[in-house]
Chimera marker file (.cmm) of the C-alpha trace (Angstrom):
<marker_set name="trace">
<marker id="1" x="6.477" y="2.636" z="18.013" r="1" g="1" b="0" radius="0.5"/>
<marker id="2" x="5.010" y="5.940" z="18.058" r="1" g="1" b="0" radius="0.5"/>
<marker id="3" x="2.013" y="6.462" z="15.838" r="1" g="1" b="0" radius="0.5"/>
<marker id="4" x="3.861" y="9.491" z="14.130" r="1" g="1" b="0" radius="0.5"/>
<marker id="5" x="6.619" y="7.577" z="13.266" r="1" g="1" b="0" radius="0.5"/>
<marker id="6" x="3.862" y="4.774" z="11.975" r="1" g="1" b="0" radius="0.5"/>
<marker id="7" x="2.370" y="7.350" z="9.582" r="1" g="1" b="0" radius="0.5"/>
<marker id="8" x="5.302" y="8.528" z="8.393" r="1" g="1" b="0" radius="0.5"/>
<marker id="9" x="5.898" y="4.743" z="6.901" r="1" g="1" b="0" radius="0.5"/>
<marker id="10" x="2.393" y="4.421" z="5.509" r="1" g="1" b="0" radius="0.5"/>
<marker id="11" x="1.385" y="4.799" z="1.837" r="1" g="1" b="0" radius="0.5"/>
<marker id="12" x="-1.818" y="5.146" z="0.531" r="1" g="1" b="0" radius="0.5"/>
<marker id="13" x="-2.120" y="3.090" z="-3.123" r="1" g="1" b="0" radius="0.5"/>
<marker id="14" x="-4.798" y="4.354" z="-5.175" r="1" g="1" b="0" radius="0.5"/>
<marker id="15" x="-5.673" y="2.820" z="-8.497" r="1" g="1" b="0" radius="0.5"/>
<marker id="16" x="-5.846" y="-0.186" z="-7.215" r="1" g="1" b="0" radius="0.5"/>
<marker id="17" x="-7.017" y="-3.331" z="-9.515" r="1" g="1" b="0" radius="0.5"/>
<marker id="18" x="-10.474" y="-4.934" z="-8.087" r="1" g="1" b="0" radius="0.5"/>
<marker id="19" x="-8.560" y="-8.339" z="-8.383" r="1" g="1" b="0" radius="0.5"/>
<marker id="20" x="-6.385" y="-7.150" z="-5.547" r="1" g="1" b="0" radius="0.5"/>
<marker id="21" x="-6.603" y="-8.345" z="-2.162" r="1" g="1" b="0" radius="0.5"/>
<marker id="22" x="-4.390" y="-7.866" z="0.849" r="1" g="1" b="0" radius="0.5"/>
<marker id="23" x="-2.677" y="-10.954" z="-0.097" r="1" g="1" b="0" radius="0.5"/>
<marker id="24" x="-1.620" y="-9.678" z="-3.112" r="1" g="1" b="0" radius="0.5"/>
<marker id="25" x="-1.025" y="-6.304" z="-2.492" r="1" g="1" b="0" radius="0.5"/>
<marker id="26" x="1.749" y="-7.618" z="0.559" r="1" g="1" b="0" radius="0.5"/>
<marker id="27" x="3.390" y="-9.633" z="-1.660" r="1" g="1" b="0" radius="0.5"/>
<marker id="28" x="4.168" y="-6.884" z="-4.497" r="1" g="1" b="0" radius="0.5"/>
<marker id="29" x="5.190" y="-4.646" z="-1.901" r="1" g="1" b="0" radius="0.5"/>
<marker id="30" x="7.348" y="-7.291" z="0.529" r="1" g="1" b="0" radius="0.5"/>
<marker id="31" x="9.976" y="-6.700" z="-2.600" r="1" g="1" b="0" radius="0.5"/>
<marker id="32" x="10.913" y="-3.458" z="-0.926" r="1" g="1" b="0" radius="0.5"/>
<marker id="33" x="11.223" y="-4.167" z="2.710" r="1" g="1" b="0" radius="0.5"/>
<marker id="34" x="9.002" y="-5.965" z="5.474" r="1" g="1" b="0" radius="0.5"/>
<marker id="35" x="5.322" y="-5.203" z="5.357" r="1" g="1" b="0" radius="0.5"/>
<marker id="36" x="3.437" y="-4.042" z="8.791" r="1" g="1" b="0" radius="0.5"/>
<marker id="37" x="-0.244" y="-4.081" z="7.254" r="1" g="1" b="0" radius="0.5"/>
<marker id="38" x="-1.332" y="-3.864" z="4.203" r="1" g="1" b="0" radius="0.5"/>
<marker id="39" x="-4.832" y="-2.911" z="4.146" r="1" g="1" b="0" radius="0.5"/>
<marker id="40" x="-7.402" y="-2.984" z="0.901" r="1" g="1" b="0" radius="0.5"/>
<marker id="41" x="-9.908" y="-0.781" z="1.363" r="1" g="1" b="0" radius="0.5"/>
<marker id="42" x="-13.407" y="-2.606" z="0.917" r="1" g="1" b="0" radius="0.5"/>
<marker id="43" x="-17.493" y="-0.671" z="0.343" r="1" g="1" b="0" radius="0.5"/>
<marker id="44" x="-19.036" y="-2.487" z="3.622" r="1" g="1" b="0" radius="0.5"/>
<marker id="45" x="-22.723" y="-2.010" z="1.518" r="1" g="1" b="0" radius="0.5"/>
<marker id="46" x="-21.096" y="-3.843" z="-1.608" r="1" g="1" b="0" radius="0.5"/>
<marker id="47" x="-17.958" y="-5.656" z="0.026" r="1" g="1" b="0" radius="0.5"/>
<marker id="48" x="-16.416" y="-4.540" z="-3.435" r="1" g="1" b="0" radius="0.5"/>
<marker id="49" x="-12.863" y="-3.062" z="-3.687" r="1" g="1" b="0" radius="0.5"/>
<marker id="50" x="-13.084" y="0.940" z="-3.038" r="1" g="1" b="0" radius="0.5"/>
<marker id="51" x="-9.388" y="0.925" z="-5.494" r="1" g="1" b="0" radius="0.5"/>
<marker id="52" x="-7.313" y="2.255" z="-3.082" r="1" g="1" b="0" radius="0.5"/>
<marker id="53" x="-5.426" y="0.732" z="-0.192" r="1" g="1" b="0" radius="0.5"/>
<marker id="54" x="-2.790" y="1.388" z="2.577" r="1" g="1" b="0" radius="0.5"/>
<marker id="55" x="1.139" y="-0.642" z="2.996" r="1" g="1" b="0" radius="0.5"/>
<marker id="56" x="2.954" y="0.176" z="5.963" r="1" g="1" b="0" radius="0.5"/>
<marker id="57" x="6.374" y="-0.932" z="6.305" r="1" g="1" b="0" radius="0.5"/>
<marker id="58" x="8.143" y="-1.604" z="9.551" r="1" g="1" b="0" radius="0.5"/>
<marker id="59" x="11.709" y="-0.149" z="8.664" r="1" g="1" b="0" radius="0.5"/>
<marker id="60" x="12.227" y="3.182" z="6.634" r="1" g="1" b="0" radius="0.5"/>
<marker id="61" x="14.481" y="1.698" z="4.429" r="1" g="1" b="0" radius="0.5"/>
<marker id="62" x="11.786" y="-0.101" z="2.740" r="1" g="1" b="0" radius="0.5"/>
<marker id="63" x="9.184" y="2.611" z="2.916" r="1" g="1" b="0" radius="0.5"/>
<marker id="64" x="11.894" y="4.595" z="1.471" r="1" g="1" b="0" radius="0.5"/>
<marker id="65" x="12.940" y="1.658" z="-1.724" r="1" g="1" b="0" radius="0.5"/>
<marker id="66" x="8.853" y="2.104" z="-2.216" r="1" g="1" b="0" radius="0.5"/>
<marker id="67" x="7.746" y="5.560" z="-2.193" r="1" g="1" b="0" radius="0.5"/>
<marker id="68" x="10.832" y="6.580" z="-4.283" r="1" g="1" b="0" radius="0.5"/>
<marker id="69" x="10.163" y="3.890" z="-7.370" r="1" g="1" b="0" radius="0.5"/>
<marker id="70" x="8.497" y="5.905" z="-10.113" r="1" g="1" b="0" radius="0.5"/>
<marker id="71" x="6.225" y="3.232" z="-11.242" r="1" g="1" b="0" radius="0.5"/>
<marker id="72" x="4.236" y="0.380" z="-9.684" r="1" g="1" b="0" radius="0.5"/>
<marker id="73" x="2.269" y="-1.864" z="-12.071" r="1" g="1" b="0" radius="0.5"/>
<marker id="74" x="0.363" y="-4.481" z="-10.552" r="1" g="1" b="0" radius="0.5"/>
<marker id="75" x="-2.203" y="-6.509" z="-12.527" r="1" g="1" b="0" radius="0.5"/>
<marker id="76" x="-1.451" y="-4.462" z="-15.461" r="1" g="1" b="0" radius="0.5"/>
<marker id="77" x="-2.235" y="-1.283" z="-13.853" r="1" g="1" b="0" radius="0.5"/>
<marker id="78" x="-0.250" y="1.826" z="-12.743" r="1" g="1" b="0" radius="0.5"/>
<marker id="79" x="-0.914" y="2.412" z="-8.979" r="1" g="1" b="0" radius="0.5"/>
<marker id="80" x="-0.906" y="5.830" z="-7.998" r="1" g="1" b="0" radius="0.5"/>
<marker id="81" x="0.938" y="5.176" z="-4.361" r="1" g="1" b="0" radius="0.5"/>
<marker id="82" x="2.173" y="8.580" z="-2.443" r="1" g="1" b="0" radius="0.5"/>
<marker id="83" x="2.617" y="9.163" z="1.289" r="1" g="1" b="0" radius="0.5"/>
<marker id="84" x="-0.195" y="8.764" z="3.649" r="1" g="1" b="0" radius="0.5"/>
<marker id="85" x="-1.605" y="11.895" z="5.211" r="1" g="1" b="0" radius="0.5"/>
<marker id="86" x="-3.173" y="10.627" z="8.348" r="1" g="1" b="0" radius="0.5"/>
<link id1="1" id2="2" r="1" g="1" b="0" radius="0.2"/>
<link id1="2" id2="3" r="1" g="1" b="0" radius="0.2"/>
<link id1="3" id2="4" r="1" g="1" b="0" radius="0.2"/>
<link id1="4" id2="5" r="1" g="1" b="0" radius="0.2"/>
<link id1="5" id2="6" r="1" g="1" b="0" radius="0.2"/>
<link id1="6" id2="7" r="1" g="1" b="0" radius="0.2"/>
<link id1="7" id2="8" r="1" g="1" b="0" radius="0.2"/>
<link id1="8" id2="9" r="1" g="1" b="0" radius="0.2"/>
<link id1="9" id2="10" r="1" g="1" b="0" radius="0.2"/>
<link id1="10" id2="11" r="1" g="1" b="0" radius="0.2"/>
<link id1="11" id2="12" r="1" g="1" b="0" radius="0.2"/>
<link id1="12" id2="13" r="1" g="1" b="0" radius="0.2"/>
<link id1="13" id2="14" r="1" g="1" b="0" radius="0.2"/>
<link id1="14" id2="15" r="1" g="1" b="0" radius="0.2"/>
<link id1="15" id2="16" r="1" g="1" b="0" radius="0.2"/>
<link id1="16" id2="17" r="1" g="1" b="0" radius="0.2"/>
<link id1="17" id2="18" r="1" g="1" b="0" radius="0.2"/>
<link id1="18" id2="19" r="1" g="1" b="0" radius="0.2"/>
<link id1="19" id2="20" r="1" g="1" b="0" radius="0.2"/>
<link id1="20" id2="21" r="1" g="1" b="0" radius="0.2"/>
<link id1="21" id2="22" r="1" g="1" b="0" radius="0.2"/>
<link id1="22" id2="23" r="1" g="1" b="0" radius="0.2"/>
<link id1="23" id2="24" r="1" g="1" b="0" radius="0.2"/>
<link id1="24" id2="25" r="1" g="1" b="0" radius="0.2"/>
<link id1="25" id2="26" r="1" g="1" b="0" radius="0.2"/>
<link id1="26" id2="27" r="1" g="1" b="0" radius="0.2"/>
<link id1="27" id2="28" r="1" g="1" b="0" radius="0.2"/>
<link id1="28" id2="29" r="1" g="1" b="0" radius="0.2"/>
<link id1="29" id2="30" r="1" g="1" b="0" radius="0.2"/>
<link id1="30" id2="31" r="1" g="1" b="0" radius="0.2"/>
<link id1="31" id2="32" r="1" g="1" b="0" radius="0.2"/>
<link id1="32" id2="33" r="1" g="1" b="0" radius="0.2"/>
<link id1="33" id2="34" r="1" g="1" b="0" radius="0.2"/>
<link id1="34" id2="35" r="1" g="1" b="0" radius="0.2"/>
<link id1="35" id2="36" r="1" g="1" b="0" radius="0.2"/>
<link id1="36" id2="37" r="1" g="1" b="0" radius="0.2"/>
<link id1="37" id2="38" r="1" g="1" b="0" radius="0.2"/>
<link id1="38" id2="39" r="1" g="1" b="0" radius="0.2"/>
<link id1="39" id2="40" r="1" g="1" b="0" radius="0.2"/>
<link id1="40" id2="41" r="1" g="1" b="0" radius="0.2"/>
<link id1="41" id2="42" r="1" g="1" b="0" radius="0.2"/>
<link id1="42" id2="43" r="1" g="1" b="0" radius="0.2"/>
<link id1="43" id2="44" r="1" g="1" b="0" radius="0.2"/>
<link id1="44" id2="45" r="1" g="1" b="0" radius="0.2"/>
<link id1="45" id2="46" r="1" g="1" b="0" radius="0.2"/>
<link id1="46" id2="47" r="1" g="1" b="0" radius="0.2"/>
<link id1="47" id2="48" r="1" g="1" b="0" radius="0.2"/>
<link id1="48" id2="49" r="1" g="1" b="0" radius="0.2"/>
<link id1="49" id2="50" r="1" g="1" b="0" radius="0.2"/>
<link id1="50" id2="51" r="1" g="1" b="0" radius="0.2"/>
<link id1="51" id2="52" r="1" g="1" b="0" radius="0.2"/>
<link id1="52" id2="53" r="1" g="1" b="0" radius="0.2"/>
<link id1="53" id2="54" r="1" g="1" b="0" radius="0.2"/>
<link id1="54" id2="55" r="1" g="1" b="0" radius="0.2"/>
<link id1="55" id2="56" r="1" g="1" b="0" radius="0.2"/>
<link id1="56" id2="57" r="1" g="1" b="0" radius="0.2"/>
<link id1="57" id2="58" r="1" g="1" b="0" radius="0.2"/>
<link id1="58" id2="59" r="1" g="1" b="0" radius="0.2"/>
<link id1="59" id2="60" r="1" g="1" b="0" radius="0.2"/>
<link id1="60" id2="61" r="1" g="1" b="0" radius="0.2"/>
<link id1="61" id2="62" r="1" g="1" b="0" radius="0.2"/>
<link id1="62" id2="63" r="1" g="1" b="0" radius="0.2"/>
<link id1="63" id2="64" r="1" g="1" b="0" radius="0.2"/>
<link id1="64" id2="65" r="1" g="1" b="0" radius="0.2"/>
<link id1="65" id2="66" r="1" g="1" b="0" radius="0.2"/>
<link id1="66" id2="67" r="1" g="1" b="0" radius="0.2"/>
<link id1="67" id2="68" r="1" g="1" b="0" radius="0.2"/>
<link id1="68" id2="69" r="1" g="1" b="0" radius="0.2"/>
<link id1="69" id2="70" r="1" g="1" b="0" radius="0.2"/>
<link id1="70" id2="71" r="1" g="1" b="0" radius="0.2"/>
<link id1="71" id2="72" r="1" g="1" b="0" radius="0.2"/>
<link id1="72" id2="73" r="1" g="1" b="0" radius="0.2"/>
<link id1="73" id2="74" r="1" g="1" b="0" radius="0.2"/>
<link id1="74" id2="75" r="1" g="1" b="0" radius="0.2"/>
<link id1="75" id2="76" r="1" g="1" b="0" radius="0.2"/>
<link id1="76" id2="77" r="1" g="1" b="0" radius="0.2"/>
<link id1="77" id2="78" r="1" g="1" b="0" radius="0.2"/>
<link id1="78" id2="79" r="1" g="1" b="0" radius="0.2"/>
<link id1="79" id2="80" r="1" g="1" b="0" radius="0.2"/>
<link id1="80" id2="81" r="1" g="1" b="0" radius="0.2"/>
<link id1="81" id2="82" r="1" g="1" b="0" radius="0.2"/>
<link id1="82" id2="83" r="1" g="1" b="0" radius="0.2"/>
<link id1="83" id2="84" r="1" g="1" b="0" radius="0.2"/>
<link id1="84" id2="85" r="1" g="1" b="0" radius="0.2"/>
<link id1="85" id2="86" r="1" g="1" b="0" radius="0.2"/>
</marker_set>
């Protein structure tokens, strides 16, 4: 797969909750379609969360089913998730 069409599936999820690891942030977004990577962004100084992270999906139906819900809550929180600009 071409690495546009990879970017093209990617989202970038900000807001993220510090609880959240890549574990958890596959399995909220596995409800929409099958998850390539799902990558948590982590401060290499602190090894903290940063509160943003990046899904992509392997079929565009499912990057689709995400990107158009209106709200994602996870933990209690509203994630701000839009399309990745690479």
């Amino acid at each position: 797969m071409s690495n546009a069409v990879r970017s093209i599936q990617k989202l970038f999820v900000g807001n993220l909750p510090w609880t959240v690891g890549q574990k958890e942030l596959k399995l909220y977004f596995s409800k929409f379609g099958h998850i390539q990577t799902a990558s948590v962004i982590f401060d290499k100084a602190t090894g903290m969360s940063r509160g943003y992270a990046f899904v992509t999906f392997s079929t565009r139906d499912g990057f689709n089913s995400a990107s158009n819900k209106t709200n994602h809550v996870l933990d209690g929180r509203v994630l701000n998730v839009q399309v990745a600009t690479s």
